[in-house]
Structures are given as C-alpha cells and as structure tokens.
N, C-alpha and C positions, 0 to 999 in steps of 0.2 A: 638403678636407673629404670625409668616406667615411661610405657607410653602406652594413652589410653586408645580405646579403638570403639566407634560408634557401630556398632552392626543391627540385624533388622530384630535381634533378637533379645537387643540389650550393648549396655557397655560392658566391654571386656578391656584387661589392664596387661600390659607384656612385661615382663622385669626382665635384664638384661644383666648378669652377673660375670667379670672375668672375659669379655670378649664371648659370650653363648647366650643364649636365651635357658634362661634356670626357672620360670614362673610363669604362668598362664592363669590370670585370674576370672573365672564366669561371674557374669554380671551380678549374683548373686554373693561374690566374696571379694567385689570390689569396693571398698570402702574411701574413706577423707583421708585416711592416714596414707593412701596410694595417690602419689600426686606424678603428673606428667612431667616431664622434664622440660626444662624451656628450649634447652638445645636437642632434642632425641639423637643417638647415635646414627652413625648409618644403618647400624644391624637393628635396631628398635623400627628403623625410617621401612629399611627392608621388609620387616617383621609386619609391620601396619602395610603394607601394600599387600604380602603376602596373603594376610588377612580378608582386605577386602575381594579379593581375587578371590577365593574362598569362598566366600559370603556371596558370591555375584555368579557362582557357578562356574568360574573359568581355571578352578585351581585346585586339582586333584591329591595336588601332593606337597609337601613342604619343604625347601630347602634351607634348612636355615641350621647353623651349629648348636646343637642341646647341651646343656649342663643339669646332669641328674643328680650333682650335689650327694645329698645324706642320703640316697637311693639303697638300698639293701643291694646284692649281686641277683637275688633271685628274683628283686624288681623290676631290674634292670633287662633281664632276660626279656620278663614279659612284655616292659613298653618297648623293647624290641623288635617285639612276635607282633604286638599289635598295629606295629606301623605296615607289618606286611599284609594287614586286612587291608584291602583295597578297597578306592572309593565304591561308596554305591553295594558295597558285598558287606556280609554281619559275619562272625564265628562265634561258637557258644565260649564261657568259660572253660567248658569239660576241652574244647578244642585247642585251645591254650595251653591250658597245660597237657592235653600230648604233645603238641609241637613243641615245648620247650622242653619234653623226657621225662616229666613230671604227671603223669595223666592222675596216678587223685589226688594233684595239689587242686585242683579247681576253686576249693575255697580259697586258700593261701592267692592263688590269681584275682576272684572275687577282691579279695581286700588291697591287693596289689594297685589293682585296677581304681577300687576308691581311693585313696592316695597317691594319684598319674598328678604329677606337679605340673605337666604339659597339654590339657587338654586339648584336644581338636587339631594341635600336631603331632600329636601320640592318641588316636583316634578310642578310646576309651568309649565314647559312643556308639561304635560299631560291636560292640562286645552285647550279648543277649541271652539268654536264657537256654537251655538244652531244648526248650521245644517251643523255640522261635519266640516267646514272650519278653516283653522290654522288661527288665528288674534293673535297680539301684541307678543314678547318675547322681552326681555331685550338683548339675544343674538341674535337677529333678526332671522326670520323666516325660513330661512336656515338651524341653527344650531337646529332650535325647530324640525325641516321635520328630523333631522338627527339625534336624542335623540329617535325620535319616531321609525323611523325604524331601531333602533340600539335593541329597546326592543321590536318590531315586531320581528325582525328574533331571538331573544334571549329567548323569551318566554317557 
C-alpha cells in the first residue's frame, strides 16, 4: 500500500508493508507502477502528515514504525546510528562506523547508506564526507544541499 506525498522538492511515494512503513520513495524513483491507495491507512495518513510537518520545518523527528525488511544486520546498525544524527547536525561516514565499532567499515557505511530503504526518516542526507564535503545521495546532490539547508534555517 502507497501513499503519494506532494513536497516543495518533488513527489515522494510511502509504502506501507505489515503494519510499518518498509519504503520511502524520492521523487526521482517514484514511478506509474507506484499508485496511491484510494483508501490510505491510518499509518500512510500518519506518515503524509508526518511528511509535510517535515517539509514546513515543524518536524524534527519521525515517529512512525519502520520495517527494514531484507536489511543486512550491519545495515541495520547503521540506519540506526543515523537516526541519531540530529536535525540540523551532519556526521562523516568515518563517524558512523566508529559509532557502530566498526571504524574502517566507512565504506561498507558508504554503501549501506546508498541502499537506506527509508530516506528522510532514516536521515541519509545528513551523512557527508570526512572533510565536510556533500558526496553521493540517491536523490542527487542537489536535493541533499536542499534537506540540509531546509534543517539549517529550521533548527
């Protein structure tokens, strides 16, 4: 089950699997074959408020149940670790993986990080290079400059 979401930076798509939110689609990998649902659940309904709350600067954080599905364990660590990057603050990969005991998986994080099934409630965009530089986003580098200083001036 899907429910689309208009935001300033594009549509984005929520899937809803088993009672969790299991999918987070960027405007970019939201296609025809992704259709709304005509009734949305409550936790899709939830999930689009949550969203826009988000999007309008009033919503720091997301409460909503995750389902990480075929998530590896050491994936799972790190959308973890990354939910505890706080709004409005960045941490390098290298930081990641010390915090999760792991300090030179950083690539293994890097790659973890590009397959985050959850974006923007498992904050992937807050993740940046060792010496403050923006590298890789699934919504390309644009829309990562544009998350950050959405929670720059929102902080």
């Amino acid at each position: 089950m899907y429910i689309k979401i208009e935001t300033p930076i594009g549509v984005f798509a929520i899937e809803e699997n088993n009672g969790a939110i299991s999918h987070v689609y960027l405007p970019n990998q939201v296609t025809d074959a992704i259709k709304s649902s005509n009734e949305p659940s409550e936790l899709l309904q939830n999930a689009k408020k949550q969203f826009e709350e988000y999007f309008s600067g009033k919503r720091k954080d997301f409460d909503l149940p995750l389902d990480f599905g075929n998530c590896t364990e050491f994936s799972v660590s790190v959308y973890k670790e990354l939910i505890c990057v706080k709004y409005g603050e960045t941490a390098s990969y290298k930081d990641i993986a010390e915090r999760i005991g792991s300090p030179k998986a950083y690539r293994a994080v890097g790659l973890a990080n590009n397959k985050n099934p959850l974006p923007i409630i498992v904050p992937c965009h807050r993740i940046v290079g060792s010496n403050g530089s923006l590298v890789g986003y699934a919504g390309g580098l644009e829309m990562k400059r544009w998350l950050l200083d959405l929670e720059s001036n929102t902080k």
